[in-house]
Structures are given as structure tokens and as C-alpha cells.
matplotlib code that plots the C-alpha trace (Angstrom):
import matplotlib.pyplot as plt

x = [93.7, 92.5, 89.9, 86.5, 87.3, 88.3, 84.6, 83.2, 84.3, 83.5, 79.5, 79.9, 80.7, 78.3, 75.8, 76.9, 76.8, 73.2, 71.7, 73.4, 75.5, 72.7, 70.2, 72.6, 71.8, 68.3, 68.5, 70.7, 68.1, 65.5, 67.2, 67.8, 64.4, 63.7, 66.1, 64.6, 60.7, 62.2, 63.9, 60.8, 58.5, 60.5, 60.7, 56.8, 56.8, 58.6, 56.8, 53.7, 54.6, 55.5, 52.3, 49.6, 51.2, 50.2, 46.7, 45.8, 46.8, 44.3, 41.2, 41.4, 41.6, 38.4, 35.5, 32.4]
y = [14.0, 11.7, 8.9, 10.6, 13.6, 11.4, 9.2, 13.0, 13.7, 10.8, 10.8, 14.8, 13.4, 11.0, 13.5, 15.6, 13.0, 12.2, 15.1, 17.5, 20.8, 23.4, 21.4, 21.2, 24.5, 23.7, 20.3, 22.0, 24.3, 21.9, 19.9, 23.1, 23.5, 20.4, 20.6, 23.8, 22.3, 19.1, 21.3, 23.4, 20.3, 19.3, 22.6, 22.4, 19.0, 19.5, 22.5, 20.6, 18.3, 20.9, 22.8, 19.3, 18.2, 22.2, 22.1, 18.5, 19.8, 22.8, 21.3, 18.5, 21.2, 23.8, 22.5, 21.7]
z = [26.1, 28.4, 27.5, 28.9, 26.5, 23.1, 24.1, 24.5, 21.0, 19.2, 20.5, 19.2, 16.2, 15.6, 16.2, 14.2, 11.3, 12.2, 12.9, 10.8, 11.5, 10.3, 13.2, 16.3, 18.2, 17.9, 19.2, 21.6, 22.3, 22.6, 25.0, 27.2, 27.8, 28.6, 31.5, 32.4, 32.5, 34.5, 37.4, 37.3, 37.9, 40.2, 42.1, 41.9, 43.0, 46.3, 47.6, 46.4, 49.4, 51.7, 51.8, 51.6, 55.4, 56.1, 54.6, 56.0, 59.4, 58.7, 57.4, 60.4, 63.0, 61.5, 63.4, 61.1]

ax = plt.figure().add_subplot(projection="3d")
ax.plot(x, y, z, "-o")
ax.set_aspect("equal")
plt.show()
């Protein structure tokens, strides 16, 4: 066992002794969807910025 997975272990551990066995999938859970609502942002984010340069370039060519 090398020393990344006995570190790995020993955080499990201690939040398992904190938290508590019976609420681990849900903080599991929990922090699943927050991973999924933070790639989603981002995701919006970034075609966010691809479609203003597109629109900008619109309205400043329609004639008035």
C-alpha cells in the first residue's frame, strides 16, 4: 500500500468519526450534486461567452 492510499484512508476515517456512518451517502450525495451544478455553470458560462461576441456583432450591424 503505497503512501497516497494509507493518507486516502486515514481522511476516510476521520470522516467517518465526525460525520457518522448512517450520514455518509448523504454527504456523499450532497457533494455529487454539487459537482454536477458547478460543471453545469460552467457549461453555461462558456457558451454564455460564445454567443455575446455573436449578438454584439448583430445589434452593431442592424441599422437604426
Amino acid at each position: 500500500m503505497g503512501k497516497m492510499e494509507l493518507i486516502a484512508l486515514v481522511v476516510l476515517a476521520i470522516v467517518v468519526l465526525f460525520v457518522g456512518a448512517k450520514r455518509l451517502p448523504e454527504l456523499a450525495r450532497g457533494i455529487g450534486q454539487s459537482g454536477r451544478e458547478f460543471k453545469k455553470g460552467l457549461k453555461d458560462i462558456s457558451e454564455d461567452e460564445m454567443v455575446a461576441p455573436v449578438v454584439a456583432k448583430v445589434k452593431s450591424t442592424r441599422k437604426v
